[in-house]
Every structure is written in structure tokens, then in C-alpha cells.
C-alpha positions, 0 to 999 in steps of 0.5 A: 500500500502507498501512504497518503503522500505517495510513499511506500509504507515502511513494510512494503518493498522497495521493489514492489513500490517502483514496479507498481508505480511503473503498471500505473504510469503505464495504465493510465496512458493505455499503453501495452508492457511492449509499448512501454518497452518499445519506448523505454528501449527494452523488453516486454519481459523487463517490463513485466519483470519490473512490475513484478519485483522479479528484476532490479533496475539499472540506473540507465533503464531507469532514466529511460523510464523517466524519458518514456513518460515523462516524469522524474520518478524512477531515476530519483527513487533508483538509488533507494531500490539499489540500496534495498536489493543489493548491500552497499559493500557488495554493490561495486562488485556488481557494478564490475561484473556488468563490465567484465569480459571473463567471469571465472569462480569457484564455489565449494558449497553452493551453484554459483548465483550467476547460475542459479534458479530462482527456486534455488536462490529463494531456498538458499536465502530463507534459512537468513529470515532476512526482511527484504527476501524477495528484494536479494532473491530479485538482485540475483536474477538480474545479475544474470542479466549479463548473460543477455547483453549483445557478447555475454562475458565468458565464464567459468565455473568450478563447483565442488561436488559437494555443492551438487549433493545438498538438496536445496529446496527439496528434490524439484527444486534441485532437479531443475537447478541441476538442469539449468546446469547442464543448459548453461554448459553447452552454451560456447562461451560457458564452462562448467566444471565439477571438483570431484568429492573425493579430492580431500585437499584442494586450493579452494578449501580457503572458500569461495572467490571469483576473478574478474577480468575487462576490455581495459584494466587489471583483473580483480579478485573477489573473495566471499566471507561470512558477512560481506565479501572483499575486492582485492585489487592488489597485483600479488593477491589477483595473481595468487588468486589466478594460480590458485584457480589454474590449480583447482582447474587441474583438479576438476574433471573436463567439462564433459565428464563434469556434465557426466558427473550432474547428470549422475546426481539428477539421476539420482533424484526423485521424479 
């Protein structure tokens, strides 16, 4: 619900306000969500991602909007929605991974994000009984956005076969995500490998990281902990952390024994 003054209640997500705000503006000129989008210069399927809290919007979409219908809403409330979907810490990172040309991560417990389902994500996140749930379970899906741009970044992606045993969500929602797997495998500018759960010691027992790399500019390294990540820009620790991924590559079986490797746990779940 909307206060008297137009703004959202303290209980109502930030998300859910922007996106009904947009149907409104939308509504009242009679226009179609592919209207809408032919003249915010994006897609039907964004706009009704938006309407529906499923995607977090960028700055420029947002000044599109604006643009599209005239007003001064989205682009001044964007950085109230970026602030409730993403944590400030974490927000560059983001930014960086939009830009970057190479994503190469590895995950020891957990599918990486850029490769998670929905349902994943949202079983992942509600064990948290974090406020602002549906807020991160959309920040996620719109960082797989880069996949959509006009030459996604190659990717790279060693999981730790411990991260394909624990059913997260239950057996449908493993078993899609397992799919969605073996889908974004075949992709040629995507690798999927799986570290075999019986190499006991391994460089990534320290935890999970990502090195990004971009058109121009050193690569960056990103390590995950428990309550915030940490970007690390130091030569010597971006270089530590390409080593160690070169490493774990050796360890990891070939992208085609890997989707061998899924295709035994999706097997092995329930219809």
C-alpha cells in the first residue's frame, strides 16, 4: 500500500513500490508492457519483470523510464531500490561484473548465483529470515542479466561436488537447478566444471572467490566471507588468486565428464 503522500509504507518493498508505480504510469496512458518497452528501449519481459519485483533496475533503464513518460520518478527513487536489493559493500562488485569480459569462480558449497534458479536462490536465502527476501532473491536474477547483453562475458565455473549433493529446496527444486546446469554448459562461451568429492585437499578449501577480468584494466579478485565479501585489487593477491584457480582447474574433471558427473546426481533424484 502507498501512504497518503505517495510513499511506500515502511513494510512494503522497495521493489514492489517502483514496479507498481511503473503498471500505473503505464495504465493510465493505455499503453501495452511492449509499448512501454518499445519506448523505454527494452523488453516486454523487463517490463513485466519490473512490475513484478522479479528484476532490479539499472540506473540507465531507469532514466529511460523517466524519458518514456515523462516524469522524474524512477531515476530519483533508483538509488533507494539499489540500496534495498543489493548491500552497499557488495554493490561495486556488481557494478564490475556488468563490465567484465571473463567471469571465472569457484564455489565449494553452493551453484554459483550467476547460475542459479530462482527456486534455488529463494531456498538458499530463507534459512537468513532476512526482511527484504524477495528484494536479494530479485538482485540475483538480474545479475544474470549479463548473460543477455549483445557478447555475454565468458565464464567459468568450478563447483565442488559437494555443492551438487545438498538438496536445496527439496528434490524439484534441485532437479531443475541441476538442469539449468547442464543448459548453461553447452552454451560456447560457458564452462562448467565439477571438483570431484573425493579430492580431500584442494586450493579452494580457503572458500569461495571469483576473478574478474575487462576490455581495459587489471583483473580483480573477489573473495566471499561470512558477512560481506572483499575486492582485492592488489597485483600479488589477483595473481595468487589466478594460480590458485589454474590449480583447482587441474583438479576438476573436463567439462564433459563434469556434465557426466550432474547428470549422475539428477539421476539420482526423485521424479
Amino acid at each position: 500500500m502507498e501512504s497518503d503522500n505517495g510513499r511506500p509504507e515502511p513494510n512494503q518493498s522497495l521493489l514492489a513500490f517502483f514496479g507498481r508505480h511503473l503498471k500505473k504510469q503505464r495504465e493510465l496512458r493505455g499503453w501495452s508492457q511492449e509499448e512501454s518497452a518499445r519506448r523505454a528501449f527494452t523488453t516486454g519481459a523487463m517490463i513485466s519483470y519490473l512490475e513484478n519485483a522479479k528484476r532490479v533496475p539499472t540506473k540507465d533503464l531507469a532514466a529511460d523510464l523517466d524519458r518514456a513518460f515523462g516524469t522524474d520518478f524512477f531515476g530519483e527513487f533508483y538509488p533507494l531500490v539499489v540500496r534495498y536489493a543489493y548491500p552497499s559493500w557488495f554493490l561495486p562488485y556488481v557494478e564490475m561484473e556488468r563490465e567484465a569480459t571473463s567471469i571465472r569462480s569457484f564455489q565449494p558449497q553452493i551453484i554459483p548465483a550467476l547460475l542459479q534458479t530462482e527456486d534455488y536462490a529463494r531456498a538458499m536465502l530463507t534459512p537468513e529470515r532476512l526482511d527484504n527476501l524477495d528484494g536479494l532473491v530479485a538482485a540475483r536474477m538480474t545479475r544474470q542479466d549479463v548473460f543477455g547483453r549483445g557478447l555475454p562475458p565468458r565464464t567459468w565455473f568450478i563447483i565442488d561436488e559437494q555443492a551438487l549433493r545438498r538438496k536445496l529446496g527439496g528434490p524439484a527444486v534441485m532437479r531443475a537447478q541441476l538442469e539449468r546446469l547442464l543448459v548453461a554448459g553447452r552454451h560456447p562461451r560457458t564452462v562448467i566444471q565439477v571438483l570431484p568429492e573425493d579430492v580431500a585437499a584442494h586450493p579452494g578449501l580457503a572458500g569461495p572467490f571469483t576473478l574478474l577480468s575487462f576490455d581495459q584494466g587489471a583483473d580483480v579478485l573477489y573473495v566471499d566471507a561470512f558477512l560481506q565479501g572483499r575486492t582485492a585489487l592488489d597485483a600479488a593477491e589477483v595473481a595468487a588468486g589466478q594460480r590458485a584457480y589454474d590449480l583447482l582447474n587441474s583438479y576438476a574433471l573436463s567439462p564433459d565428464a563434469s556434465a557426466d558427473r550432474i547428470r549422475q546426481h539428477l539421476k539420482g533424484l526423485p521424479a
